[in-house]
N, C-alpha and C positions, 0 to 999 in steps of 0.2 A: 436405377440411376445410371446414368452416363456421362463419360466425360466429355467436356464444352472444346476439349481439339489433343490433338498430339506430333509429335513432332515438331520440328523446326522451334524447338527450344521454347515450346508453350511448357505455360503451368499450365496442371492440368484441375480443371473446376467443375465441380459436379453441376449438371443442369438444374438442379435443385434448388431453387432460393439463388438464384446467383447474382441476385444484390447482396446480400448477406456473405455468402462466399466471396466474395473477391473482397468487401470491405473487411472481412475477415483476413484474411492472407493480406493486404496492406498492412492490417491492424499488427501481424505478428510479425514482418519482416521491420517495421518502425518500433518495435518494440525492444527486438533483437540488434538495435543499432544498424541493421544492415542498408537501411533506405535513412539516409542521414539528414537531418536537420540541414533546411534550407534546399531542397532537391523540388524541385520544379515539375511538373508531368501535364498531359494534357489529355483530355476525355479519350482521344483517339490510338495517345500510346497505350493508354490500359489496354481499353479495347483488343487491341493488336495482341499485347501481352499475354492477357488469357482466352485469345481464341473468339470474344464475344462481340454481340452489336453493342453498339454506342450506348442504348437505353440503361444496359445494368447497368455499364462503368459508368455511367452517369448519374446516375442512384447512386448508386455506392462510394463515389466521389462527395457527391452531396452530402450523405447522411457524416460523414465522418468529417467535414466538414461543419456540418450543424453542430457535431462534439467537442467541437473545439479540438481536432486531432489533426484538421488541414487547415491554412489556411487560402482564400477564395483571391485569386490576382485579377482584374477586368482586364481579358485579351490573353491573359499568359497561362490561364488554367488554376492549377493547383499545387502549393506549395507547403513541404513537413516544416512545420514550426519550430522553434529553436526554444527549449525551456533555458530559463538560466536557472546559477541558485536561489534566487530569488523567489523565484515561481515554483521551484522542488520545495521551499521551504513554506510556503502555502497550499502546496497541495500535500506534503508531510503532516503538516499541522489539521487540514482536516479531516483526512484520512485518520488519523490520530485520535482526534475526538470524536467521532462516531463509532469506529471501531470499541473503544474505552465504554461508551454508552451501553454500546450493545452488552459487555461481559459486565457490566455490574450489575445485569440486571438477570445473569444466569443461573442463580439459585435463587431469587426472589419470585420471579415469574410464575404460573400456573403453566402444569407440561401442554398444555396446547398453544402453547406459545412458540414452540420451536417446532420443527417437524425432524422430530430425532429418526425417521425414514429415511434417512439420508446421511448417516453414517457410516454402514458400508462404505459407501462413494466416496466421503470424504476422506476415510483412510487410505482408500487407493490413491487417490490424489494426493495424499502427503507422501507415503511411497514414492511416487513416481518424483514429486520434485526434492524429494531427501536423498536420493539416488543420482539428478541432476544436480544438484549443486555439489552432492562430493567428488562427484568427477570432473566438478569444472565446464559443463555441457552449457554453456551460456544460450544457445538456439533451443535447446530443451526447455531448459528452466523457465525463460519468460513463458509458454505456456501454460504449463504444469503450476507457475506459480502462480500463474494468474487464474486459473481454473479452482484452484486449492484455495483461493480465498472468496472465489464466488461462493465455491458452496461452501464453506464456513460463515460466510455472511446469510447464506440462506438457511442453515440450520439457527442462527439466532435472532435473525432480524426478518423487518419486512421486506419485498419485493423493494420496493424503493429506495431502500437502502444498499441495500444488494448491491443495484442495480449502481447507485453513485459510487460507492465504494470502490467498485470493478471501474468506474472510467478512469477515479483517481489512480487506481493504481496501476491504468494502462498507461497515465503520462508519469505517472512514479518512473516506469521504467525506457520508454521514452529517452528523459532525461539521464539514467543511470547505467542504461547497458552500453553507450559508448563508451563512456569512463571504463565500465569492468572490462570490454573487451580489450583493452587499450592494455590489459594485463596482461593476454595470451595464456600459454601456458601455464603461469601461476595461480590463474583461477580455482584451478580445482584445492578443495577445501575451503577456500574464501567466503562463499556466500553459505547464508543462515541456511541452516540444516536441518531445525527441532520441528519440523511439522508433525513427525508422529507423537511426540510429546506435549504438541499442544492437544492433538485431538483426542488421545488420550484423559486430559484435565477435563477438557470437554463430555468426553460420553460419562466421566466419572461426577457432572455437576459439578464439577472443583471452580468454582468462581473465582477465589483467589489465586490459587493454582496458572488456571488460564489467565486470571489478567495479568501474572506477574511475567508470565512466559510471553505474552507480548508487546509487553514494556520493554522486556531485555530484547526482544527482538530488535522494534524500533528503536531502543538507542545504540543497536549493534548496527545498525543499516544508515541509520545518520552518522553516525563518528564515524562508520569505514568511507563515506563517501566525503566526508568534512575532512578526513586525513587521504585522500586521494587528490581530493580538489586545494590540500593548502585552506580551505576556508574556516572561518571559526565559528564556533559556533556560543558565545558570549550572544547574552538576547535574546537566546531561541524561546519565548515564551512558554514553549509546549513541552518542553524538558521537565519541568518542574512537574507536570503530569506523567511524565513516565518514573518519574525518580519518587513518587509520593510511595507513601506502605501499598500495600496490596490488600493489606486488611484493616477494615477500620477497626480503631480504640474502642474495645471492651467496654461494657458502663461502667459508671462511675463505682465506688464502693459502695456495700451496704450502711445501711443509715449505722447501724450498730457499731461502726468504723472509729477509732480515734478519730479526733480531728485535730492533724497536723498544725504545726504555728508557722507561721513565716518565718523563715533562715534567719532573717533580718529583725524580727522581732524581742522582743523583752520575755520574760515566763509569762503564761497566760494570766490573767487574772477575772475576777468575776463582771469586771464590765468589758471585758474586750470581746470584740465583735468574732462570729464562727467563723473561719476559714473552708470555704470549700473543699471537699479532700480531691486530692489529683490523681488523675487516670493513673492507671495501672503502665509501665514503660511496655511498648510494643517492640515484641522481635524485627527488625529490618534486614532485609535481604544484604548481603555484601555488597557492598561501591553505593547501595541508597544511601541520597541524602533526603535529611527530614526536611518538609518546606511548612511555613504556617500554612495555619489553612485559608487568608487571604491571598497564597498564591495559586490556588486551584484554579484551572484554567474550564469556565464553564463552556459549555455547548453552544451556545448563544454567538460562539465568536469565531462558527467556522466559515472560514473567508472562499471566494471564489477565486480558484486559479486565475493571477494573468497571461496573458499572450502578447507576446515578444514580436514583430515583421524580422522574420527570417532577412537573412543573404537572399544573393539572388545566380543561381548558375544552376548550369542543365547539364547531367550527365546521363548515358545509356544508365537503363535500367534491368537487370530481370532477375525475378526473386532467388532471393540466398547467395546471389553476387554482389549484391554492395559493400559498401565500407563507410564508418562512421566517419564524420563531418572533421574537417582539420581541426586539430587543437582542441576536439573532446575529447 
């Protein structure tokens, strides 16, 4: 392999794939807040910027584009889109439920369902972003954390799951790392840390284990961003799924059981009708609340992120030099 230029303040991109390459280095410099919502560019500054012909930064423009990670201006190029909370809390919520899918189905499954070949890797991957976020490395972490959950989605799920999972939560962060950076210095210790502990649950099949570990995670990652942003979050329909047990209710009693009377009732008598006997009470995690089970938020209702028309203004660009967007 060789690099695509040097000097005169190029990135440097391997001749390899370098549509891929460069939609990649957009991908993590937009991630990391550094290329901020609403930032404008055009086939020819990429170009320029990593040393290459018009054709990749054109692909690569496009494809990220088609993901809904740029949006397309007729005459002005290409412009980073601006998520609100509105649209984090639609892409929260389905990242949410798919994720949730996948782990209830991690001791049910047959083992060729997973490719447990691929834990090694994942443990390094948690490693490496458990190490990023205790030190507050906000440029680290969006890789690391975004790579730690590809391959956790590829140990449980299919390719195309995977694959949605990782777009949502490349605008999860998108949306999220200006606000963190916006912290400086106080970052470090801030963001969620337990990767090795989830994967852990994981290699051990702990299904509930893993789902409860990232339920706490998700509603650690929405309230720290709900109490950064002032916003509430009253409504979030998808709460209720991070906040349910982890383990469902036991069966019922055996038939051999007393059967209970209603609180409310009179002493049994020989025509009174049998009372059901009721579930056994389930352990709940601390700060769970119990919801009925008409509030379980099914699968069926994962929405598609919207997209916002950015501002509109042009600043120099070159990567690991930007600054998030005013007033993220």
């Amino acid at each position: 392999m060789t690099a695509a230029g040097s000097g005169g303040g190029r990135a440097l991109i391997r001749r390899h794939s370098l549509r891929e390459q460069i939609a990649e280095a957009l991908r993590d410099e937009m991630m990391a807040g550094r290329l901020p919502a609403g930032r404008n560019f055009t086939v020819k500054e990429i170009a320029d910027i990593y040393g290459v012909s018009a054709t990749p930064a054109r692909e690569a423009l496009v494809d990220l584009a088609a993901q809904g990670l740029l949006v397309t201006e007729p005459h002005r190029g290409f412009t980073v889109p601006e998520f609100t909370w509105a649209d984090f809390l639609e892409i929260f919520e389905a990242r949410t439920l798919l994720t949730d899918n996948a782990l209830r189905h991690l001791a049910a499954r047959g083992e060729h369902a997973y490719d447990w070949s691929r834990l090694p890797s994942l443990r390094r991957r948690a490693d490496a972003a458990a190490r990023a976020a205790r030190a507050g490395q906000l440029d680290v972490l969006v890789g690391c954390d975004l790579r730690f959950w590809q391959e956790a989605a590829g140990v449980l799920c299919n390719d195309r799951i995977a694959d949605y999972l990782g777009w949502l939560r490349i605008q999860s962060w998108m949306f999220a790392a200006p606000h963190l950076r916006a912290a400086g210095a106080e970052l470090a210790g801030v963001c969620w840390d337990r990767h090795g502990e989830l994967v852990d649950r994981i290699e051990a099949r702990d299904r509930a284990g893993a789902h409860r570990i990232v339920n706490e995670y998700n509603l650690f990652t929405i309230e720290l961003l709900a109490r950064r942003l002032g916003e509430s979050l009253d409504g979030v329909a998808v709460l209720r799924l991070l906040r349910e047990p982890a383990v469902p209710a036991p069966a019922s009693a055996p038939a051999s059981a007393p059967v209970p009377a209603p609180a409310s009732a009179a002493p049994s008598s020989a025509s009174a009708d049998p009372v059901p006997p009721a579930a056994p009470a389930v352990a709940r995690p601390t700060g769970i609340v119990p919801q009925p089970a008409s509030a379980t938020v099914g699968l069926g209702l994962v929405p598609m992120p919207r997209f916002v028309p950015p501002g509109r203004f042009a600043r120099s660009f070159r990567p690991g030099s930007g600054e998030p967007a005013a007033g993220r």
